[in-house]
C-alpha positions in Angstrom: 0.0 0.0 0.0 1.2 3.2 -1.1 -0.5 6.7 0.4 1.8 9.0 -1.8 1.3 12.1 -3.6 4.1 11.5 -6.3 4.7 14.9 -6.8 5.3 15.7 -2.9 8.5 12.5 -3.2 10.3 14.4 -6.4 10.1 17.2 -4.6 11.6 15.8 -1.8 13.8 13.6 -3.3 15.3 17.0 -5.2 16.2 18.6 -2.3 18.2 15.3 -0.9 21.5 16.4 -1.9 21.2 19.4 0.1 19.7 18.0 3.6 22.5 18.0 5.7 23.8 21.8 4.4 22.7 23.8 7.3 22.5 27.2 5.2 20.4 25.0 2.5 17.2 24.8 1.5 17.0 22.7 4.9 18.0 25.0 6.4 14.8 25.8 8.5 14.8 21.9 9.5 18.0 22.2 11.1 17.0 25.1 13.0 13.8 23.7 14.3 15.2 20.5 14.9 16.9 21.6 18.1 12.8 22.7 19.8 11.6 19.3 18.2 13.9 17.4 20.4 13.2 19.6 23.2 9.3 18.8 22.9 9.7 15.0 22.5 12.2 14.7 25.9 9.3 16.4 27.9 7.1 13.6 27.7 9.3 10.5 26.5 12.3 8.6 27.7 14.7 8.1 24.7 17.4 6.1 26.4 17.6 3.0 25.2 13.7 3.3 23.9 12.7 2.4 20.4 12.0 4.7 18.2 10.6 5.2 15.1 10.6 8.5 12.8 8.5 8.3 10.0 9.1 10.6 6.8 12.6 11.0 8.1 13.8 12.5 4.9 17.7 12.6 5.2 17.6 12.1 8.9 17.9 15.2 11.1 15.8 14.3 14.0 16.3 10.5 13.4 20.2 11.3 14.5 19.6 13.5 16.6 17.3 10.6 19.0 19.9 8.6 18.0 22.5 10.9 19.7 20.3 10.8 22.8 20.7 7.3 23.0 17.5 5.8 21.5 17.7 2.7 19.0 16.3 5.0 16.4 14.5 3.5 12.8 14.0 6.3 10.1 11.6 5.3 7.0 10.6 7.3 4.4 9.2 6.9 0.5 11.8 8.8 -0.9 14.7 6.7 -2.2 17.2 9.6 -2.5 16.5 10.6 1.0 17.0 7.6 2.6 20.0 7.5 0.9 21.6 10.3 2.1 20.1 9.6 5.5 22.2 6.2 5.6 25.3 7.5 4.1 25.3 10.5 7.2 24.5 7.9 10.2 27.1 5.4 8.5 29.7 8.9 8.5 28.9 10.3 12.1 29.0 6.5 13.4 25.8 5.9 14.5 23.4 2.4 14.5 20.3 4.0 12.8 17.8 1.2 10.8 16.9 3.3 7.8 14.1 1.7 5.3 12.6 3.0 2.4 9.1 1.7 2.7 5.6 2.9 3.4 4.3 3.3 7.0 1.3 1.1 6.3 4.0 -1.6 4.8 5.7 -1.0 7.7 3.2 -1.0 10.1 2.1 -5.0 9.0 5.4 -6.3 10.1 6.0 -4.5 12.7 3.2 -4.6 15.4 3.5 -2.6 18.9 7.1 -2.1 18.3 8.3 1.0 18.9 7.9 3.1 22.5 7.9 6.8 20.5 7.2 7.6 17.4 7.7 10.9 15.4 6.1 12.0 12.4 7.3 15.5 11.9 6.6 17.9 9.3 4.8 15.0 7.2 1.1 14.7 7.5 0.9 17.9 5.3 2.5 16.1 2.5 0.5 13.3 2.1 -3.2 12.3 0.6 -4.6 10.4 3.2 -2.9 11.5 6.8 -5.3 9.4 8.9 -3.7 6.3 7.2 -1.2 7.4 8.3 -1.8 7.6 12.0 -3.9 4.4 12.3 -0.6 3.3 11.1 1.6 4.5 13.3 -0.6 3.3 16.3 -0.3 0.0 15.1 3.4 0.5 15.7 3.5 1.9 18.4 3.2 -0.2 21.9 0.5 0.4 24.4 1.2 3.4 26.4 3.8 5.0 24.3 4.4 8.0 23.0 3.7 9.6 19.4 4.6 12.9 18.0 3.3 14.7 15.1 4.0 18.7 13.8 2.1 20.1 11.3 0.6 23.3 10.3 -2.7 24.7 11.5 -5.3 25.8 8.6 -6.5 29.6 8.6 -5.7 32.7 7.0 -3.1 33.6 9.6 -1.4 30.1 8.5 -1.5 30.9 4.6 0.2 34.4 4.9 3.0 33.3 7.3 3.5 29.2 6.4 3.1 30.0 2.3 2.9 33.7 1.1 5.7 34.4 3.7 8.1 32.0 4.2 7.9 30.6 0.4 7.5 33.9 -1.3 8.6 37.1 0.6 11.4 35.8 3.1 12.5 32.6 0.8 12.6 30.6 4.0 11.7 27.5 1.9 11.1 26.3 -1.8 8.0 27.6 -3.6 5.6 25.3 -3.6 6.5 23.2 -0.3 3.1 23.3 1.6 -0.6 23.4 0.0 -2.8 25.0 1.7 -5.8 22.5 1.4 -3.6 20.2 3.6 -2.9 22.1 6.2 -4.5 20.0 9.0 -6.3 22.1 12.1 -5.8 20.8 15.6 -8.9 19.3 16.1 -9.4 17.7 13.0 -5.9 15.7 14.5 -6.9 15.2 17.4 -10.3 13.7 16.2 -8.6 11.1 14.1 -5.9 10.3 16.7 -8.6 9.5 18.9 -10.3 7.4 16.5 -7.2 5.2 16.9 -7.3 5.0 20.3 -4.7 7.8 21.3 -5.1 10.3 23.5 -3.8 13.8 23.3 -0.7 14.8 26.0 0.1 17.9 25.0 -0.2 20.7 22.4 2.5 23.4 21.5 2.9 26.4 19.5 6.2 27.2 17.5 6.6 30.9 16.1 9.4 32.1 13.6 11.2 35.4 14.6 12.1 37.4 11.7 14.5 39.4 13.9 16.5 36.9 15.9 16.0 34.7 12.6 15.3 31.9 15.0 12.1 29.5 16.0 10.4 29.4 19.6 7.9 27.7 20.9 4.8 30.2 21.8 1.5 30.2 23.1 -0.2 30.1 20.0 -1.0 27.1 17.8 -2.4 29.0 15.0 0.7 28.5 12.2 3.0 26.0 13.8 2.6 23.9 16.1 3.2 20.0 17.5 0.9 17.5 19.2 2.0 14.5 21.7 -0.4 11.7 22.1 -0.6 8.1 24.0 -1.6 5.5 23.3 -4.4 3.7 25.6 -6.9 0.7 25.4 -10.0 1.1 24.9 -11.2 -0.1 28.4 -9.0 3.0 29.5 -10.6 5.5 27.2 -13.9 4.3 28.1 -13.0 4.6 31.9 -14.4 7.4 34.2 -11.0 7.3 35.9 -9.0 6.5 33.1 
């Protein structure tokens, strides 16, 4: 099962040979990567924990769990990518299982597996996101962890995610988000909970055009990242639960 927007992996897969150039087109990656970590190590213990971080691309946050001592898995569609993601781990020395497959694939083999999973910057990109997080929580074990960042849908979010960043300040590559798929907070949190997950935590990140750097902020209406666990259904359906 493929749930691919073909256009959304070329684009991608273009931009691999630049991924790990922190003045790049990535550039904005590598500088968010640092509150991404940040948000994941206020709710999850990485050490030793597996993780999995789906749509990996060339591997930012998938080294940098690595580095804090998770046995990190990165998969993504895009053959380039995953590539360059391998080649880096295999150069800074680190153990990262890097598969070019899609999550639903994925998810068949690999039941309750993994104790976090991240899915950063994806869900955006992709026809079907609630495919996607049904399969994630099939990967992930009971109780764990799962972390998603995406963009909220609104006027505020077109003029500062697309008509600024892309256009005006040439933050990133024309053409890298679609409006139509910008996904609103509730609309994720109605189909996590569908799959049994249950929201932890919501966060706001903001872009300062002066210090040129990101923070998080109060406000989730551009930005922003969701933690969720993952409970029975007995649980959800408990009083105290």
């Amino acid at each position: 099962m493929t749930n691919v927007d073909p256009n959304e992996i070329a684009k991608f897969s273009a931009l691999a040979k630049t991924w790990w150039d922190s003045n790049g087109s990535m550039k904005p990656l590598h500088e968010l990567n640092p509150l991404r970590l940040q948000y994941i190590k206020k709710y999850a213990e990485l050490e030793n924990k597996y993780i999995l971080d789906i749509g990996c691309g060339g591997g930012i946050l998938t080294e940098s769990l690595a580095h804090s001592g998770a046995n990190a898995t990165g998969i993504d569609l895009s053959e380039d990518a995953i590539a360059i993601a391998t080649a880096h781990a295999e150069k800074s020395a680190l153990n990262i299982q890097y598969e070019k497959i899609a999550v639903e694939d994925f998810a068949q083999k690999n039941p309750n597996a993994f104790d976090v999973i991240t899915c950063m910057e994806m869900l955006e990109h992709v026809p079907d996101p609630l495919s996607i997080i049904h399969a994630a929580t099939h990967l992930l074990k009971p109780h764990g962890f799962i972390f998603f960042s995406t963009i909220n849908r609104n006027m505020k979010s077109f003029f500062e995610a697309i008509l600024g960043a892309e256009y005006i300040l040439n933050l990133l590559p024309k053409g890298t988000h679609h409006y139509q798929k910008f996904i609103r907070p509730s609309e994720l949190t109605r189909w996590a909970e569908k799959n049994n997950l249950v929201v932890t935590g919501i966060q706001g990140v903001t872009y300062h055009l002066l210090t040129k750097q990101f923070s998080f902020c109060d406000s989730v209406d551009v930005n922003y990242l969701m933690v969720f666990r993952k409970c029975s259904l007995r649980q959800l359906r408990s009083p105290n639960g």
